[in-house]
C-alpha angles and dihedrals in degrees: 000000000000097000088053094054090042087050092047097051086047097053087046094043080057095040090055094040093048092049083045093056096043092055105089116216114251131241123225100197089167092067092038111105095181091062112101094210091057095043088049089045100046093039089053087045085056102041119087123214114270113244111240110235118235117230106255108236111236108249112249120280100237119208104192127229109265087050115137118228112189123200133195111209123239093211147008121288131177156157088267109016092053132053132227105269090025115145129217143181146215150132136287104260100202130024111262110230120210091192103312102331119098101240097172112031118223100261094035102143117245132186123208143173141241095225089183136015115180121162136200096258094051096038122050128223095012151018119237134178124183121189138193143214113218126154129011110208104228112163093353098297127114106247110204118230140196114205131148108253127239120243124203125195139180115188131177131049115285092005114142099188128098114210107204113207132173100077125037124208094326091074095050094219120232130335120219106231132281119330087261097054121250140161089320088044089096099067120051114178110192108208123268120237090201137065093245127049111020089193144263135307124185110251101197086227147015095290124062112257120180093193108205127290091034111142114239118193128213140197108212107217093201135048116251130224127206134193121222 
């Protein structure tokens, strides 16, 4: 009777030790912290998405009212040789300043009109020729400008002497060519002090000619603004 008992608790003792060795231990990874999967997870659930940072826009480059834009011609106009509504071209003589930052670079390209031309022989009394200032080229983009225009006029009968008005010394008149001479040396203009007459240029004859690179000087009326 003994010997059955004693024969029964063993085979149970085996049974349990056999079931506690087959059981393998389990592995919390979620509570390991040496675990590098659960570092790298609990550290991305943690961490927030980073906000992308919008390029800030440079702020406009502003070139004030008052500001003088002088322009050398690309080719002759003039009272006879152009015609009212006429357009012309040419290059910014001088770099344009907004404080001390250069906003219009010296050779940007400019178109411009002949508001009126009027000769001798069709207008009598005098010749006159206005001219206007009316886009800057920057990036490859017209830039619209607003600028008073420029008016020459020859009167009397034999004069040879064009008398600019519309600006006053501000607008610096009309610049005879390149240092060297050239096709504009024949026309110097010295800048006027008062709002009236800016001053005379040689014509060459009885009707007002700007041969081409002279130099041409506006006031711009308003201010402008360019985008970087």
């Amino acid at each position: 009777m003994r010997a059955r008992i004693f024969l029964l608790t063993l085979s149970l003792y085996l049974a349990l030790a056999v079931i506690g060795c087959s059981r393998k231990p389990s592995t919390d990874t979620s509570t390991d912290a040496n675990n590098p999967n659960t570092q790298a997870a609990s550290d991305n659930g943690a961490a927030q998405p980073a906000e992308r940072q919008e390029p800030r826009e440079r702020e406009p480059l502003v070139v004030p009212a008052g500001t003088t834009v002088t322009v050398r011609l690309g080719s002759a106009i003039g009272s006879k040789l152009s015609e009212s509504g006429e357009t012309f071209t040419g290059t910014v003589a001088k770099e344009v300043l907004a404080g001390h930052r250069v906003a219009i670079p010296r050779g940007t390209p400019v178109s411009g009109t002949v508001v009126e031309a009027k000769s001798l022989g069709r207008f009598k009394g005098a010749a006159e020729l206005q001219v206007r200032l009316d886009s800057i080229n920057l990036n490859g983009a017209d830039l619209p400008v607003r600028a008073a225009s420029q008016t020459f006029t020859a009167k009397g009968k034999g004069k040879r002497t064009a008398v600019m008005t519309g600006g006053g010394a501000a607008l610096g008149g009309l610049i005879g060519g390149l240092a060297g001479g050239g096709k504009g040396a024949a026309i110097g203009l010295a800048a006027g002090a008062g709002a009236g007459a800016g001053g005379s240029a040689f014509t060459g004859n009885k009707d007002i000619v700007l041969p081409a690179e002279s130099a041409l000087s506006f006031q711009l009326s308003h201010s402008l603004e360019i985008r970087q």
